[in-house]
LOTOR-647953 format. One record per atom (N, C-alpha, C): residue in one letter; x, y, z. Coordinates in steps of 0.001 Angstrom, whole numbers, plus 500000, padded with zeros to 6 digits. Each point is the difference from the previous one (the first is absolute). Layout:
REM residues N
AXYZ
...
REM end
This chain:
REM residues 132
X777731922029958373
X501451500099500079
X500347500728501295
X501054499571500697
X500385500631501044
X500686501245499897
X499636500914501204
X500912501192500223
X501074500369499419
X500930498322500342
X501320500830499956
X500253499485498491
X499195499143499502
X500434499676498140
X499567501121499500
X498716500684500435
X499480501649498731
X501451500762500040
X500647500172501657
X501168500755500207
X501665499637499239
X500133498224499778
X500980500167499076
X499673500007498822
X498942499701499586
X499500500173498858
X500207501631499056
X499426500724501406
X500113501468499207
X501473500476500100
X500795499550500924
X501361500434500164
X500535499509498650
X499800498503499847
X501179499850498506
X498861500630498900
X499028500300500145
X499304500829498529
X500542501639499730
X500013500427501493
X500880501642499951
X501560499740499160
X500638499149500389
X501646499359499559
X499373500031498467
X499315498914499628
X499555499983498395
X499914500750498865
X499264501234501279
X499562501160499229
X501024500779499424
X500991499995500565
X501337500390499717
X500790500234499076
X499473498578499184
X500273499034498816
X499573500623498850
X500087499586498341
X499353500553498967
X500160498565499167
X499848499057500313
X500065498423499889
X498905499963498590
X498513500368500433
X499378499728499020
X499021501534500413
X499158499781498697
X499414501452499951
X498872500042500666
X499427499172500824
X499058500318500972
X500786499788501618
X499695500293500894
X500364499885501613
X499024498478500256
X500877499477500637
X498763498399500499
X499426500644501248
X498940498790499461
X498561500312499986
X499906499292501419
X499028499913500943
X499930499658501110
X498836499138500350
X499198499929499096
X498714499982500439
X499845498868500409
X500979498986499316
X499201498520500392
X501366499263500718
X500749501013500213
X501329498868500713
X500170500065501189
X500195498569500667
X499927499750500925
X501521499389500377
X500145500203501514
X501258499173500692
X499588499542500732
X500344498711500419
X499438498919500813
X501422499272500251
X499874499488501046
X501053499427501023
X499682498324499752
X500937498980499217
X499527498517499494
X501466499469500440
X500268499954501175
X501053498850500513
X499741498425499122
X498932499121499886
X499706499018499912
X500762499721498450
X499793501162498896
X500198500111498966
X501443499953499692
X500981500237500785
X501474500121499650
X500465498885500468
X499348499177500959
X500278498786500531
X500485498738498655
X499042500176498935
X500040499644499031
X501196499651498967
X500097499173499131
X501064499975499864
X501119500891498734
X498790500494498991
X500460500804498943
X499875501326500980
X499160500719501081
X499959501278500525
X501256499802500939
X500873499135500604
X500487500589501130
X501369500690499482
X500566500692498642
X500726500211500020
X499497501871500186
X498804500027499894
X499496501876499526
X499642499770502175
X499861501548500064
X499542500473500950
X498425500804499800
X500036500387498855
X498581500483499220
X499584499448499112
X499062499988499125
X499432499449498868
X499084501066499694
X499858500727499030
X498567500192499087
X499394499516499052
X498753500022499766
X498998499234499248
X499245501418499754
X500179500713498800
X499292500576499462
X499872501396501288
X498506500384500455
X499853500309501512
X500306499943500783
X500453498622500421
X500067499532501332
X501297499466500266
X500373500617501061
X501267499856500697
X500547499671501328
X500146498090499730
X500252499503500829
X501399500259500931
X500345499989500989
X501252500045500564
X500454498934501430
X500998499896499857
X500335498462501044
X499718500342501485
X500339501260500171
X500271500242501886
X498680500946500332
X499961500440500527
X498650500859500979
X500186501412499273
X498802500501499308
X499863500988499436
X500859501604500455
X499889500211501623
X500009500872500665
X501781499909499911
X500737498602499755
X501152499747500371
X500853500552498629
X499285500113498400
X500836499520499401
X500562501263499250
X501120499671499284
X500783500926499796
X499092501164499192
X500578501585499615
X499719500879499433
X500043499218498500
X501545499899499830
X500471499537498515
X499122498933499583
X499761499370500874
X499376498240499126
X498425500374499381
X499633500993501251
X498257500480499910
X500170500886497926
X500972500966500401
X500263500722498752
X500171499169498559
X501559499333500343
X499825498405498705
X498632499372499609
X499232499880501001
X499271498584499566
X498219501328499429
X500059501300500298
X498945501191499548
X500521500308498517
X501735499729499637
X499947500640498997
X500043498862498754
X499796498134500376
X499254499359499478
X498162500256499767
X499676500580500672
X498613499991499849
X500222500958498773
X500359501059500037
X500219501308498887
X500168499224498536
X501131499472500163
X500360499216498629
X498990499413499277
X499165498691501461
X498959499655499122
X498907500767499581
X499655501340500845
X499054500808499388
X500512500522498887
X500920499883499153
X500211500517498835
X500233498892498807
X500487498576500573
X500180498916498974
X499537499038500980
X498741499463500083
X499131499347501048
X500395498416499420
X500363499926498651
X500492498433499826
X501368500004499762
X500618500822498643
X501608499748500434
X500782500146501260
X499721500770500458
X500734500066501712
X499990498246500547
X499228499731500322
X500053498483500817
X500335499039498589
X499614499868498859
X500514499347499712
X501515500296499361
X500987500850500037
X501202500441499624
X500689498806501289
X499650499797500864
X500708498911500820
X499824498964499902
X499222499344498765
X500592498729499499
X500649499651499207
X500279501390498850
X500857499717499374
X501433500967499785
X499786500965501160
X501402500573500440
X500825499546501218
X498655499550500889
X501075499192501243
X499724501233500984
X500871499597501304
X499133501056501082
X501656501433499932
X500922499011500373
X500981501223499938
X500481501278499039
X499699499389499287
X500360501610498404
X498853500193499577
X498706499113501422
X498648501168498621
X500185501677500414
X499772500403498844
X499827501108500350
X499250500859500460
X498911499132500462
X498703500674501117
X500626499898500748
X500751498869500626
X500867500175501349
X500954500803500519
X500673500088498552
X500969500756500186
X499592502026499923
X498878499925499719
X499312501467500286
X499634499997500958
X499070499061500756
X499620499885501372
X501108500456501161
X501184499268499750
X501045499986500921
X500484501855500162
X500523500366498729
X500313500945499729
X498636501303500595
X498943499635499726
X499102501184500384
X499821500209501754
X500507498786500586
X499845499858501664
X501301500744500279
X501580499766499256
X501040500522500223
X499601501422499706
X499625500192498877
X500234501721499671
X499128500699500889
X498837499464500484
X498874500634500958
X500930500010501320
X500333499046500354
X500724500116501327
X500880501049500598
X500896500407499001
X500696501221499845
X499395501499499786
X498456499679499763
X499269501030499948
X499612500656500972
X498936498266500669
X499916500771500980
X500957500186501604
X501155499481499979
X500447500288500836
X501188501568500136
X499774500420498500
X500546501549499675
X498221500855500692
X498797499082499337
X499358501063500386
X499881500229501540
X499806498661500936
X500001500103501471
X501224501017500712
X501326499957499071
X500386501181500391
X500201501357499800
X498991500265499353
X499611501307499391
X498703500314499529
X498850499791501227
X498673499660499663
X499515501074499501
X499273499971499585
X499404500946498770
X500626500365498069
X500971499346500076
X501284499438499146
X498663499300498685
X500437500227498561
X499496499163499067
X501129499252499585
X499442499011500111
X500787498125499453
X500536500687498814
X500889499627499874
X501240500297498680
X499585499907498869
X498859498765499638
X499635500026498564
X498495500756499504
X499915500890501771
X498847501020499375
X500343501254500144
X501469500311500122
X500516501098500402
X500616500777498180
REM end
């Protein structure tokens, strides 16, 4: 894995940590981000900019390029499935993608982190609000 994926990788896992989502912190060991332009080209992927599969976390544009939030969204799918490794993926065939509510935690955990850390960047040494 490249440089700069260990680096957003650990950036949206610090944001995560933040969280009290489920009762363990996700786990790192086997997830990967990888940069798959070819894959969104496709015709069910080109509406996502990311995708996860369990571990592995594909994303549309150049690793080094891509957003904080999307890296964070698509880490705090991996979490989910480390805690419900089959309902998680399959809740989107029979909830649909917009009101699942993995998504709708996903979304929400990139928003609430965001505000975290940009209180903590201005007040470094500062604990994130939901460990304060």
């Amino acid at each position: 894995m490249s440089p700069a994926a260990r680096a957003k990788l650990a950036q949206a896992k610090a944001r995560l940590d933040t969280l009290d989502l489920y009762p363990r912190p996700v786990r790192m060991r086997r997830v990967r981000l990888v940069s798959a332009p070819w894959l969104f080209r496709l015709p069910w992927f080109r509406r996502f900019d990311g995708y996860t599969m369990w571990d592995l976390i594909l994303v549309r544009g150049a690793v080094a390029e891509c957003g904080d939030d999307l890296i964070t969204h698509e880490l705090c799918h991996v979490w989910q499935m480390q805690h419900h490794p089959l309902a998680m993926p399959l809740s989107y065939l029979y909830r649909g993608y917009r009101a699942n509510p993995n998504e709708i935690e996903a979304q929400r955990a990139a928003e609430t982190t965001r505000r975290s850390a940009v209180a903590l960047n201005e007040r470094p040494g500062a604990r994130p609000p939901s460990k304060a």
